[in-house]
PyMOL CGO cylinders between C-alpha atoms (Angstrom):
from pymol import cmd
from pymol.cgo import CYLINDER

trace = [
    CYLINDER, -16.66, 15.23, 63.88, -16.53, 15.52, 60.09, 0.3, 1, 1, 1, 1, 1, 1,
    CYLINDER, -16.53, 15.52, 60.09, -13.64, 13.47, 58.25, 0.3, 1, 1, 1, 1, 1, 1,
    CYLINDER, -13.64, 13.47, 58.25, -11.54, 15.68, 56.13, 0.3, 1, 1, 1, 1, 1, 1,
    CYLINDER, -11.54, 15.68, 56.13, -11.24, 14.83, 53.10, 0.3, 1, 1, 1, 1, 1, 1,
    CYLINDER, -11.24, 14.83, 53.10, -7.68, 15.05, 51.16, 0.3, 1, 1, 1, 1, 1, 1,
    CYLINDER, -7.68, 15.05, 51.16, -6.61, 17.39, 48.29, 0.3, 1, 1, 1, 1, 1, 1,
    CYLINDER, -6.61, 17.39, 48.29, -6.13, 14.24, 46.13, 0.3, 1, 1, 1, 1, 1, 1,
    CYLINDER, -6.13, 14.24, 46.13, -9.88, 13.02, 46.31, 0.3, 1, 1, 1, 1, 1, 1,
    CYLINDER, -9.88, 13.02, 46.31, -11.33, 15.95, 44.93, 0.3, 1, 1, 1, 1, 1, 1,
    CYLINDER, -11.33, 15.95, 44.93, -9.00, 15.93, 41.84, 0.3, 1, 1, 1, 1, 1, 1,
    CYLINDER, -9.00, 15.93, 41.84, -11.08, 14.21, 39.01, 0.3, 1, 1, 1, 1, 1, 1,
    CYLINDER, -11.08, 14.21, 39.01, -9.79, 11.17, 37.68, 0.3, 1, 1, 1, 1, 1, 1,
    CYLINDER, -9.79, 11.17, 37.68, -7.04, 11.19, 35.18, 0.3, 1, 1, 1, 1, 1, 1,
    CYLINDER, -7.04, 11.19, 35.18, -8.08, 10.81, 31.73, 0.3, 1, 1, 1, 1, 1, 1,
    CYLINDER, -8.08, 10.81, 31.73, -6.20, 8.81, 29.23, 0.3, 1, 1, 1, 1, 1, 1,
    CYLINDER, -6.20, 8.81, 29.23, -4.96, 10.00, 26.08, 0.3, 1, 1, 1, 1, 1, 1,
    CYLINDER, -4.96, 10.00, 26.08, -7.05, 8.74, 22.89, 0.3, 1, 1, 1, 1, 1, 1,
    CYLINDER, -7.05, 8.74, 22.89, -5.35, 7.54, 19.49, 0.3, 1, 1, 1, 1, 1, 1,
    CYLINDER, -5.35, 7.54, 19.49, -5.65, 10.23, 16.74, 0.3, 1, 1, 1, 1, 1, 1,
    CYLINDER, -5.65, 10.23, 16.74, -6.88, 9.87, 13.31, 0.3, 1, 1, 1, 1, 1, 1,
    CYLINDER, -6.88, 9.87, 13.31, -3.32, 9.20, 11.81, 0.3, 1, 1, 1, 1, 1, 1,
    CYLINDER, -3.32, 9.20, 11.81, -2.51, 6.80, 14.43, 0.3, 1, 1, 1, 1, 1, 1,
    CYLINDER, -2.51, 6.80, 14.43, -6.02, 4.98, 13.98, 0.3, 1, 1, 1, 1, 1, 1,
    CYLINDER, -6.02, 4.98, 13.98, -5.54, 4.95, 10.05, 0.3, 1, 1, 1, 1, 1, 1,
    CYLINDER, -5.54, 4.95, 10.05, -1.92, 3.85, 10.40, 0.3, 1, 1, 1, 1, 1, 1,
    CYLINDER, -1.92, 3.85, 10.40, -2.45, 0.87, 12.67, 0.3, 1, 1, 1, 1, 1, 1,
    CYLINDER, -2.45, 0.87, 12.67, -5.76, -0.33, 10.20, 0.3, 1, 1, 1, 1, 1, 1,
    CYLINDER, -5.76, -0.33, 10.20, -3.08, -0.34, 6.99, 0.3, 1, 1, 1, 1, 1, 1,
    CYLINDER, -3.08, -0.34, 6.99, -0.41, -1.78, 8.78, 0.3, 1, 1, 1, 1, 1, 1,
    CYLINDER, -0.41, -1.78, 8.78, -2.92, -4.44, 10.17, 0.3, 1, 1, 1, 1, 1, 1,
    CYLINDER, -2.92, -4.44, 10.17, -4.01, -5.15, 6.69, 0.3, 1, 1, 1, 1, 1, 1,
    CYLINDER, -4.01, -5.15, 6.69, -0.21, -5.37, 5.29, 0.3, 1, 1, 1, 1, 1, 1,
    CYLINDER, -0.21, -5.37, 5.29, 0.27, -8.18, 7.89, 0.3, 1, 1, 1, 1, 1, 1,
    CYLINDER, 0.27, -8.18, 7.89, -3.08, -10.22, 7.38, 0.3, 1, 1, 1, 1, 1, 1,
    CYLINDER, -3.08, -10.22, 7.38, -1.57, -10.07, 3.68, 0.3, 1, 1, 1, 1, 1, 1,
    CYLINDER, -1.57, -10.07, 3.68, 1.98, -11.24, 4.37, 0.3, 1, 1, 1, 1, 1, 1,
    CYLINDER, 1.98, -11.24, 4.37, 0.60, -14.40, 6.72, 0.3, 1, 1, 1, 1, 1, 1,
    CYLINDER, 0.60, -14.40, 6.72, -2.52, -15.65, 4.74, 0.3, 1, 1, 1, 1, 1, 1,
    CYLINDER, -2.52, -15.65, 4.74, -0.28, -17.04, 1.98, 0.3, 1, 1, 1, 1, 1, 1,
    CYLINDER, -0.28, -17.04, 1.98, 1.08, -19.17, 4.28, 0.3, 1, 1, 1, 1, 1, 1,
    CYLINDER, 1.08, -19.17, 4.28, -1.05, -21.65, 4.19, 0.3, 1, 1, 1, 1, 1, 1,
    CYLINDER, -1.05, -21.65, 4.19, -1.56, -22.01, 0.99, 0.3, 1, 1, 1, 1, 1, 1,
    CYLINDER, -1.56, -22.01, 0.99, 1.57, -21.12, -1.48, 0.3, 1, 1, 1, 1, 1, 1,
    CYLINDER, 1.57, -21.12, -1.48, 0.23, -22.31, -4.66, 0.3, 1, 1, 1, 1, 1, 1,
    CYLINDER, 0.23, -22.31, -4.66, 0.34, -19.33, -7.24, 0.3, 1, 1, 1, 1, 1, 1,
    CYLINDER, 0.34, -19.33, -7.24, -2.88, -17.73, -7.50, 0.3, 1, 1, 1, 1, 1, 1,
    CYLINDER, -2.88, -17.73, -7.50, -2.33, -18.11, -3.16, 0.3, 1, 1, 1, 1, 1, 1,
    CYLINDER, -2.33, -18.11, -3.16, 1.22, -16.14, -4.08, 0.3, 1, 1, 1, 1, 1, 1,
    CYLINDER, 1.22, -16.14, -4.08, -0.29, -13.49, -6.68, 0.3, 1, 1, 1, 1, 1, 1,
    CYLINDER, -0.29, -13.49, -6.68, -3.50, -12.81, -4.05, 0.3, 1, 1, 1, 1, 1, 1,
    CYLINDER, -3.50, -12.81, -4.05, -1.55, -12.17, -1.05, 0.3, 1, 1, 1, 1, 1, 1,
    CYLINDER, -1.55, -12.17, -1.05, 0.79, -9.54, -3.00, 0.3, 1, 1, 1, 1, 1, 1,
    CYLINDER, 0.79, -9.54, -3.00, -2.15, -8.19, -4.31, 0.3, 1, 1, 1, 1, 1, 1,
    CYLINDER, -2.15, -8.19, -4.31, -3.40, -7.66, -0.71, 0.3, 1, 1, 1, 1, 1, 1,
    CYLINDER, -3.40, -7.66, -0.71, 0.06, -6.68, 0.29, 0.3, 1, 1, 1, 1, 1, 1,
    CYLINDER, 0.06, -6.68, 0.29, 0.24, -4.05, -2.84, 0.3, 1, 1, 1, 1, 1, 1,
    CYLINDER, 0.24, -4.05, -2.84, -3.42, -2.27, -1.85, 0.3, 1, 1, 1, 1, 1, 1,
    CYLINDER, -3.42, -2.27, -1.85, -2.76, -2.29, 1.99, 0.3, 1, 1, 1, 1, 1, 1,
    CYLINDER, -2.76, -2.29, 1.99, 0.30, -0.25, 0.70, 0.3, 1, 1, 1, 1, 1, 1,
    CYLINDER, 0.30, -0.25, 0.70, -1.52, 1.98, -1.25, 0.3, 1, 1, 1, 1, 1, 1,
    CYLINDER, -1.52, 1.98, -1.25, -4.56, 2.62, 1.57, 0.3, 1, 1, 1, 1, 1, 1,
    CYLINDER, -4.56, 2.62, 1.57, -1.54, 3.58, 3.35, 0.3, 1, 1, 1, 1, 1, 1,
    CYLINDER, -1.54, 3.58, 3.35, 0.13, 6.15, 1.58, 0.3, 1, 1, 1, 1, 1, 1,
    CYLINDER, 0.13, 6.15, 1.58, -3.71, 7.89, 0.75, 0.3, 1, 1, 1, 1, 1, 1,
    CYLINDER, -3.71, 7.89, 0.75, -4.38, 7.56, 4.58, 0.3, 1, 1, 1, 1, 1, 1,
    CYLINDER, -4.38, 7.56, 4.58, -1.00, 9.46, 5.28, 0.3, 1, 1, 1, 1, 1, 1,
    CYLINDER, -1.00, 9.46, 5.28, -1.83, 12.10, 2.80, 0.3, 1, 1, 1, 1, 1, 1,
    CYLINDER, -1.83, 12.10, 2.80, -5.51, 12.51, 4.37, 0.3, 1, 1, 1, 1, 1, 1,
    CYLINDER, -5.51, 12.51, 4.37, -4.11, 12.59, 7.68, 0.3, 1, 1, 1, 1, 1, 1,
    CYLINDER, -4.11, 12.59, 7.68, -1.00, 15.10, 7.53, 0.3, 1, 1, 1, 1, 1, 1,
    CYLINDER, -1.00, 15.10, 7.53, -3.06, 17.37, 4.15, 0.3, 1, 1, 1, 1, 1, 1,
    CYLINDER, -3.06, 17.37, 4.15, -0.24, 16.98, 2.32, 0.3, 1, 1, 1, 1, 1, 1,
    CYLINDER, -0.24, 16.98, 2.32, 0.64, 14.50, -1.04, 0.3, 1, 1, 1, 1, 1, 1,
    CYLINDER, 0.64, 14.50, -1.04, 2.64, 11.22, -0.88, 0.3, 1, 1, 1, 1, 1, 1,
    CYLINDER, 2.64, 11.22, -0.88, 3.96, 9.35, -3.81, 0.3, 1, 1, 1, 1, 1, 1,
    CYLINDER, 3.96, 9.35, -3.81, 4.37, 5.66, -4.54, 0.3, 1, 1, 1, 1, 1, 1,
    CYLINDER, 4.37, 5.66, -4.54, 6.80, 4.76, -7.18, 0.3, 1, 1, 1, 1, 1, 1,
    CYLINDER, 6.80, 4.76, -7.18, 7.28, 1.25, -8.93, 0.3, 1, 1, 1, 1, 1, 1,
    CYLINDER, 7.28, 1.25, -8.93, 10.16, -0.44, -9.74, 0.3, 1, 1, 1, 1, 1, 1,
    CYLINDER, 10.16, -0.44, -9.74, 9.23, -3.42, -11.70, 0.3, 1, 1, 1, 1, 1, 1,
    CYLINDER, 9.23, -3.42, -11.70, 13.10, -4.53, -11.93, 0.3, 1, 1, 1, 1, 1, 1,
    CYLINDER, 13.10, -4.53, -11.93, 13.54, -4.78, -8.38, 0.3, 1, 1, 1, 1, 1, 1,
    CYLINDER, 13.54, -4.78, -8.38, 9.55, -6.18, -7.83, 0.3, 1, 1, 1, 1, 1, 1,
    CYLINDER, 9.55, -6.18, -7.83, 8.49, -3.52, -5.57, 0.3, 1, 1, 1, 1, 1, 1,
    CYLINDER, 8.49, -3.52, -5.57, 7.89, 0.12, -4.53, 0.3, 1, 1, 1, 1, 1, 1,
    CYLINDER, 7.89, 0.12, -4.53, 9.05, 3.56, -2.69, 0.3, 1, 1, 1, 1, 1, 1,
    CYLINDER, 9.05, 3.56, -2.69, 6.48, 5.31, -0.49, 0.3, 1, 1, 1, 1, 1, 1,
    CYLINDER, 6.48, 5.31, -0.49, 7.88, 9.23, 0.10, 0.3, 1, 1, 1, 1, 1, 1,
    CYLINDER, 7.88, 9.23, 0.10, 6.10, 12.50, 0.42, 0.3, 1, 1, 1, 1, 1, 1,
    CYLINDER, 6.10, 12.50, 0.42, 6.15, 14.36, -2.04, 0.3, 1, 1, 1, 1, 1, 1,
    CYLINDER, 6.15, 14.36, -2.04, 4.50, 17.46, -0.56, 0.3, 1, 1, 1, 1, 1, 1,
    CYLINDER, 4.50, 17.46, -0.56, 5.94, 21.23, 0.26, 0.3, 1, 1, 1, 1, 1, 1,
    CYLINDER, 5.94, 21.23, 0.26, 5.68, 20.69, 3.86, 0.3, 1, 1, 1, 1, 1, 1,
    CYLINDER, 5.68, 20.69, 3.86, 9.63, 19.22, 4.28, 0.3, 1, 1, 1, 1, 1, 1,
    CYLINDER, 9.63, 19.22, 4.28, 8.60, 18.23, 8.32, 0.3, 1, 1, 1, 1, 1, 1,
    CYLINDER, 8.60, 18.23, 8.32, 6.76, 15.78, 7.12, 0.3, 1, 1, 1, 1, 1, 1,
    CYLINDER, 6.76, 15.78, 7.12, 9.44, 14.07, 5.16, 0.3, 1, 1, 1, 1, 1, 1,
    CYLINDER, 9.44, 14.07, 5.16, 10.48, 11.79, 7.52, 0.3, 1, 1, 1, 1, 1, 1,
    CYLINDER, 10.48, 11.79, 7.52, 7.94, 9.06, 7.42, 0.3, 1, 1, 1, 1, 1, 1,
    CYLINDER, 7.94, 9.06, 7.42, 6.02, 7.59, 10.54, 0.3, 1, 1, 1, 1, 1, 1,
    CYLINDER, 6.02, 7.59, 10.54, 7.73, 4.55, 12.37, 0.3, 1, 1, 1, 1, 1, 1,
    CYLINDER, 7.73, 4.55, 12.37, 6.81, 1.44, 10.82, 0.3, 1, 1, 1, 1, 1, 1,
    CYLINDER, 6.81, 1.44, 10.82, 7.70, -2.28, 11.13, 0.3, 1, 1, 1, 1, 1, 1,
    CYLINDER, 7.70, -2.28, 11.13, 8.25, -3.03, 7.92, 0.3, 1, 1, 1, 1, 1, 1,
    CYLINDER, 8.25, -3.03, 7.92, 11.00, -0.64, 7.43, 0.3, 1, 1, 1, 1, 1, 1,
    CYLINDER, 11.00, -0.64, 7.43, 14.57, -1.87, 7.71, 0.3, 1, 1, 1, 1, 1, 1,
    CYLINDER, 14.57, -1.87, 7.71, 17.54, -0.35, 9.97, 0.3, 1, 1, 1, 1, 1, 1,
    CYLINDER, 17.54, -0.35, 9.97, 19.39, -0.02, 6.51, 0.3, 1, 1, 1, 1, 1, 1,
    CYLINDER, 19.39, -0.02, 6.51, 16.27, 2.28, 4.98, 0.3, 1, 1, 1, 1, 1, 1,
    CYLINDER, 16.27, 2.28, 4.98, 16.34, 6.14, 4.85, 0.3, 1, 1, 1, 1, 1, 1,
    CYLINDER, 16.34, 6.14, 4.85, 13.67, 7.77, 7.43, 0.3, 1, 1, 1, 1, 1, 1,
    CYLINDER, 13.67, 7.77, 7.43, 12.52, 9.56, 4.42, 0.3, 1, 1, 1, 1, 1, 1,
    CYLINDER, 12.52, 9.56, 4.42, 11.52, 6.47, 2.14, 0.3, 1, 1, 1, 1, 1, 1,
    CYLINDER, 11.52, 6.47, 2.14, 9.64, 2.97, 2.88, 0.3, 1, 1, 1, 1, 1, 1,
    CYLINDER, 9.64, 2.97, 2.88, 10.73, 0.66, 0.06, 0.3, 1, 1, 1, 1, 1, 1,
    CYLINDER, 10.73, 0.66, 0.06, 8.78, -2.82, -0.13, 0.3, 1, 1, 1, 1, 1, 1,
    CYLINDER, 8.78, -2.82, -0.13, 9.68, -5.36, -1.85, 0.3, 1, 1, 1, 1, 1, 1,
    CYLINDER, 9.68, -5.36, -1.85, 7.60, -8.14, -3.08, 0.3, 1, 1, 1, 1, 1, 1,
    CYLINDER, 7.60, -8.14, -3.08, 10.55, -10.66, -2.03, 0.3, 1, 1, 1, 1, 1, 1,
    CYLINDER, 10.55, -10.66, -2.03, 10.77, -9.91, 1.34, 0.3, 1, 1, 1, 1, 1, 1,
    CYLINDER, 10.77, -9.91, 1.34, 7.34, -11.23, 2.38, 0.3, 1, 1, 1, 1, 1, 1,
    CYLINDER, 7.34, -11.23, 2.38, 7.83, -15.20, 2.24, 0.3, 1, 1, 1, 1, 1, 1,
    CYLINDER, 7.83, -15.20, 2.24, 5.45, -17.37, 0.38, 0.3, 1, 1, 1, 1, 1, 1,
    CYLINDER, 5.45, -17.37, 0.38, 4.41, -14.33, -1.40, 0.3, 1, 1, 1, 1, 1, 1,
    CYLINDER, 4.41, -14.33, -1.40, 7.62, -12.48, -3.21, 0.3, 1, 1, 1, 1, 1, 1,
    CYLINDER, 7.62, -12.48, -3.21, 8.93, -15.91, -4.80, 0.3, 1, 1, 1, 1, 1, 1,
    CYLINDER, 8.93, -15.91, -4.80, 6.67, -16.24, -7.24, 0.3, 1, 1, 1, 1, 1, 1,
    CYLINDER, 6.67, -16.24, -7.24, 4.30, -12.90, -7.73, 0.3, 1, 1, 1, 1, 1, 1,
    CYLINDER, 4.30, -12.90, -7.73, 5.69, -10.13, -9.82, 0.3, 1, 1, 1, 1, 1, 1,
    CYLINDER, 5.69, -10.13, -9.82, 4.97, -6.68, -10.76, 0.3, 1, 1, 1, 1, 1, 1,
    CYLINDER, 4.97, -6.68, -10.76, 4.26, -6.64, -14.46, 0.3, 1, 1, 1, 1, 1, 1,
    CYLINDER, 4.26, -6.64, -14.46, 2.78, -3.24, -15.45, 0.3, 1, 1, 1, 1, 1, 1,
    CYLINDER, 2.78, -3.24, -15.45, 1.41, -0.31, -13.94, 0.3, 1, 1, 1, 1, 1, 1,
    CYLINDER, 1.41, -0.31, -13.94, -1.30, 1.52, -16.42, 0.3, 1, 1, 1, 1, 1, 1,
    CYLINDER, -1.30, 1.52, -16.42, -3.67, 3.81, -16.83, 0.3, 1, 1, 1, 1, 1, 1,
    CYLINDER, -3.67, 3.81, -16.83, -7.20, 2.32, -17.50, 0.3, 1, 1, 1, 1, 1, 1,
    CYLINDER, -7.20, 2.32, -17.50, -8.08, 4.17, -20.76, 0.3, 1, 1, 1, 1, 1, 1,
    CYLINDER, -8.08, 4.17, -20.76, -8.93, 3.39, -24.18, 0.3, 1, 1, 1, 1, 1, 1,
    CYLINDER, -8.93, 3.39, -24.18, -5.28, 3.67, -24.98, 0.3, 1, 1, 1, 1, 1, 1,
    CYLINDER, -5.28, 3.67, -24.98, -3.65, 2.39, -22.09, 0.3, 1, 1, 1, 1, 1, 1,
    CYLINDER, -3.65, 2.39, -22.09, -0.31, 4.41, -20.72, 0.3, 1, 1, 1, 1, 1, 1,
    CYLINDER, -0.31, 4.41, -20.72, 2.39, 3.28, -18.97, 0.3, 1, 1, 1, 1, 1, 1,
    CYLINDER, 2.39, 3.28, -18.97, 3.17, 4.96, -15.81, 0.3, 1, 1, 1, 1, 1, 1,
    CYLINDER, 3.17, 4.96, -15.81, 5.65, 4.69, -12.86, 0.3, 1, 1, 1, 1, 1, 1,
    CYLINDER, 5.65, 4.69, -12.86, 4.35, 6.15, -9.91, 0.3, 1, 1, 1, 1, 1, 1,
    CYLINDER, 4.35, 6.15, -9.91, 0.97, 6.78, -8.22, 0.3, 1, 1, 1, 1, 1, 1,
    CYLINDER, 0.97, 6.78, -8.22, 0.63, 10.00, -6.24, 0.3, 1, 1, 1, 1, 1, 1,
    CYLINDER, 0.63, 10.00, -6.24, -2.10, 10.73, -3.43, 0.3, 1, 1, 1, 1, 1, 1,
    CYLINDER, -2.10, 10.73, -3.43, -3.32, 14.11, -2.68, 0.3, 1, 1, 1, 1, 1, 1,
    CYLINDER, -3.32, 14.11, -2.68, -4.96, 15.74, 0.65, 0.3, 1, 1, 1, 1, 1, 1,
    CYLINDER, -4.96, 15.74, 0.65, -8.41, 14.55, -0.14, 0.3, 1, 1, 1, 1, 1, 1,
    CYLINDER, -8.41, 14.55, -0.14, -7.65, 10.61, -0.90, 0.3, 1, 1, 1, 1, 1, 1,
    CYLINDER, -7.65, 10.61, -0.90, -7.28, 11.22, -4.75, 0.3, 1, 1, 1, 1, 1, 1,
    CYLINDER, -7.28, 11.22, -4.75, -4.69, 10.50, -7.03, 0.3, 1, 1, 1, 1, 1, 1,
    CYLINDER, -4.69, 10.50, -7.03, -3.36, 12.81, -8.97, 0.3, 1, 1, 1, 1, 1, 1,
    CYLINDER, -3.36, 12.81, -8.97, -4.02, 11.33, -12.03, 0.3, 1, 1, 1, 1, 1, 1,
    CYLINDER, -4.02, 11.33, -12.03, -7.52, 11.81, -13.51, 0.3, 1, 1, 1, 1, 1, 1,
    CYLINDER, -7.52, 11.81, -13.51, -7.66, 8.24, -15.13, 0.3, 1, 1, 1, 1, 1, 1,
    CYLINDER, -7.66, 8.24, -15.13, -7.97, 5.00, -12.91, 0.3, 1, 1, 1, 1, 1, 1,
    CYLINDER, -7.97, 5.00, -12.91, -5.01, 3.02, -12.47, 0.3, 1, 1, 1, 1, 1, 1,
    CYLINDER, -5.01, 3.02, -12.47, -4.53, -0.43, -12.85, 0.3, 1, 1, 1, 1, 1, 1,
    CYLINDER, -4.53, -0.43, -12.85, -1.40, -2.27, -11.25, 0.3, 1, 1, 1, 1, 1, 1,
    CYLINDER, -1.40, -2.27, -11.25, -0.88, -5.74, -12.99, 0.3, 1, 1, 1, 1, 1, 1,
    CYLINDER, -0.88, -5.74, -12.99, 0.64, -8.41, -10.88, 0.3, 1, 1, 1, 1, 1, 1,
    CYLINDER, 0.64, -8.41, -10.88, 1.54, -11.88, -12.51, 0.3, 1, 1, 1, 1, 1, 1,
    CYLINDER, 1.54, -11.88, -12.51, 2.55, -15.08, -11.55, 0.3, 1, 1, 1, 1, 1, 1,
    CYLINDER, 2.55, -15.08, -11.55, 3.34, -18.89, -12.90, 0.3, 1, 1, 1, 1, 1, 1,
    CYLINDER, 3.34, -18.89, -12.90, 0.92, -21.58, -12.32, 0.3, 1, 1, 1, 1, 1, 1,
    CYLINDER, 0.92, -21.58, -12.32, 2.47, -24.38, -14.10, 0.3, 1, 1, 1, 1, 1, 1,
    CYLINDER, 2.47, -24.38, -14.10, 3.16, -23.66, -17.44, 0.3, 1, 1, 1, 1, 1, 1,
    CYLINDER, 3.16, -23.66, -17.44, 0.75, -21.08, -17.56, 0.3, 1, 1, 1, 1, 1, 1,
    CYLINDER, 0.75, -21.08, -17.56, 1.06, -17.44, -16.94, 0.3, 1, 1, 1, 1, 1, 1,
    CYLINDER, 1.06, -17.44, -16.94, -1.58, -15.91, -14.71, 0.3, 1, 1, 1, 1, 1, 1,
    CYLINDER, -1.58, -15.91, -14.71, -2.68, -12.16, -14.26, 0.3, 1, 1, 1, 1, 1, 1,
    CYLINDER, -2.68, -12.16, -14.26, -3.94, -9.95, -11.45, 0.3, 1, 1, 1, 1, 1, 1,
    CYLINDER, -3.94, -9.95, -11.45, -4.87, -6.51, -11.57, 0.3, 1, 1, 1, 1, 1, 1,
    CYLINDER, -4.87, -6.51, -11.57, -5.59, -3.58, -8.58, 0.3, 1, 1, 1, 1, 1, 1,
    CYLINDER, -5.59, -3.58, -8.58, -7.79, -1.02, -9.57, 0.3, 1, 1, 1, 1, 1, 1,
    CYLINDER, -7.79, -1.02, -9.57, -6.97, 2.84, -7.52, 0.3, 1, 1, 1, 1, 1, 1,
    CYLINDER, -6.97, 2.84, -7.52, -9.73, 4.50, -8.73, 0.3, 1, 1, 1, 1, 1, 1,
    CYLINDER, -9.73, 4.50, -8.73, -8.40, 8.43, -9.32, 0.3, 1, 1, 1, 1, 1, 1,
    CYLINDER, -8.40, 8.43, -9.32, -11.66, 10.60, -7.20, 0.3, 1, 1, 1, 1, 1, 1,
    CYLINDER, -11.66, 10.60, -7.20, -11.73, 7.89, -4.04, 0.3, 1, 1, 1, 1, 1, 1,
    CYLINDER, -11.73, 7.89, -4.04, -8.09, 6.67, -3.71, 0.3, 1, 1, 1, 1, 1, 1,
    CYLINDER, -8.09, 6.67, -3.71, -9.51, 3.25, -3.07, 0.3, 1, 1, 1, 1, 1, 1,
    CYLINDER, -9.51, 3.25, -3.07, -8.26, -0.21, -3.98, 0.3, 1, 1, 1, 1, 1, 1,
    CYLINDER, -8.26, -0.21, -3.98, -9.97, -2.94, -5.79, 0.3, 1, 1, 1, 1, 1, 1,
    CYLINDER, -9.97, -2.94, -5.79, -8.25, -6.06, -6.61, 0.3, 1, 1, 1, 1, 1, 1,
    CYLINDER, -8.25, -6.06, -6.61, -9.73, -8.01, -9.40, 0.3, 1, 1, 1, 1, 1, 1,
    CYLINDER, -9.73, -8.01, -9.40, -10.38, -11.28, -10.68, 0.3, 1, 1, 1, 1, 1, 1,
    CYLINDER, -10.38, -11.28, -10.68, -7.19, -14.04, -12.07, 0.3, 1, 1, 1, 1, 1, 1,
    CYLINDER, -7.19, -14.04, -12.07, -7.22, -14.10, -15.62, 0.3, 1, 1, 1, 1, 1, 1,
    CYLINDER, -7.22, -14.10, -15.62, -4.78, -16.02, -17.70, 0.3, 1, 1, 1, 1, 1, 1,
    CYLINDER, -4.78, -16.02, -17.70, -5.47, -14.01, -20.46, 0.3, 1, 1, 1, 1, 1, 1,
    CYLINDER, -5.47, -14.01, -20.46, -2.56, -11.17, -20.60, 0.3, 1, 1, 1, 1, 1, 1,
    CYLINDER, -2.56, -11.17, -20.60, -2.96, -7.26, -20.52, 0.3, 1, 1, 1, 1, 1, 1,
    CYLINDER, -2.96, -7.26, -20.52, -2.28, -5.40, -23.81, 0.3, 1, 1, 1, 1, 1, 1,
    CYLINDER, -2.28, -5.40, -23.81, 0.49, -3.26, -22.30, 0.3, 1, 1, 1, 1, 1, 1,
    CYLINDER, 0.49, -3.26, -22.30, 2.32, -6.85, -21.65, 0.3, 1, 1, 1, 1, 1, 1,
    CYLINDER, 2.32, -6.85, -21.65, 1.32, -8.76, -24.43, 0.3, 1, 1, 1, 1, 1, 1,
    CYLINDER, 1.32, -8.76, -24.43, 2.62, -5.85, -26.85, 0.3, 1, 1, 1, 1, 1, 1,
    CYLINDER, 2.62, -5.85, -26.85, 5.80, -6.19, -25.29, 0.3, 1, 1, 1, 1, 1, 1,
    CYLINDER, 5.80, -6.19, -25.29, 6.10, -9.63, -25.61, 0.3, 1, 1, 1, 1, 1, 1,
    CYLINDER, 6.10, -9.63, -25.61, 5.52, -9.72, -29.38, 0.3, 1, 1, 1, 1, 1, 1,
    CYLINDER, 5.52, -9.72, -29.38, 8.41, -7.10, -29.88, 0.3, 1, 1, 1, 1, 1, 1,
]
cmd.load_cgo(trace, "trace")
């Protein structure tokens, strides 16, 4: 006598949903936001404190240019040096994407639409680094205020970008900067100088 065989054996095993590209690039920048936030920990001395906002600061920015690759669409981050830190919105015509994906770093208190970050909210690191300028890498440097990322990666702007973070060591000032360049979106941070930009130096002589 054959065995019968039930209805349930023949179905083919149920497969499991994978992650999609915006939840794959999402989780890599938010990973990279909190390797930032603890490495300073064990060392807050100030170039420790001016490195670790420097990570924090690109993570931020690969995060915004993976959200615009992800949805097509533009997002914009914009500085505010008094308050040390930034806004992430979108900024494109497509309003359903205004509301900005869940993340951990966003407080109750925050609008859905807006992920502010500021530099004194990540201990060890905020205390001491600060926002200084954000340029345009040019002959004649340019102030600017915001950096926007369009549906290929790019920014907006055509020139590079150069975000200058600065801390105390001592009685000596010390200087960061990030690179964006404008065709890839990426981040580079750069070396410590202790030699100031122009765009802060000319302020501080007037």
């Amino acid at each position: 006598m054959l065995a019968t065989t039930t209805s349930n054996s023949l179905q083919p095993p149920r497969m499991r949903r994978g992650l999609t590209l915006i939840e794959i690039l999402i989780t890599v920048a938010i990973l990279g936001i909190l390797a930032a936030a603890i490495i300073p920990q064990f060392g807050a001395t100030a170039p420790d404190q001016v490195r670790g906002a420097a990570q924090i600061v690109a993570a931020d920015m690969e995060y915004a240019r993976s959200l615009a690759i992800s949805n097509n669409s533009t997002y914009l981050v914009t500085f505010h040096k008094t308050r040390n830190g930034y806004v992430l919105t979108h900024s494109g015509t497509n309003t359903s994407l205004d509301t900005l994906p869940d993340n951990p770093f966003r407080k109750p208190s925050d609008d859905e639409k807006s992920l502010i970050v500021l530099l004194s909210d990540f201990p060890h690191v905020g205390s001491g680094a600060r926002i200084g300028a954000i340029v345009t890498d040019e002959p004649s440097p340019q102030e600017v205020t915001s950096i926007e990322f369009d549906t290929l990666g790019q920014t907006t702007r055509k020139q590079p970008t150069l975000i200058w973070l600065s801390s105390r060591a001592g009685a000596e000032e010390i200087y960061l900067p990030i690179e964006i360049n404008p065709v890839t979106g990426l981040t580079t941070i750069g070396e410590i100088t202790n030699v100031a930009p122009n765009i802060l130096s000319a302020k501080a002589s007037t």
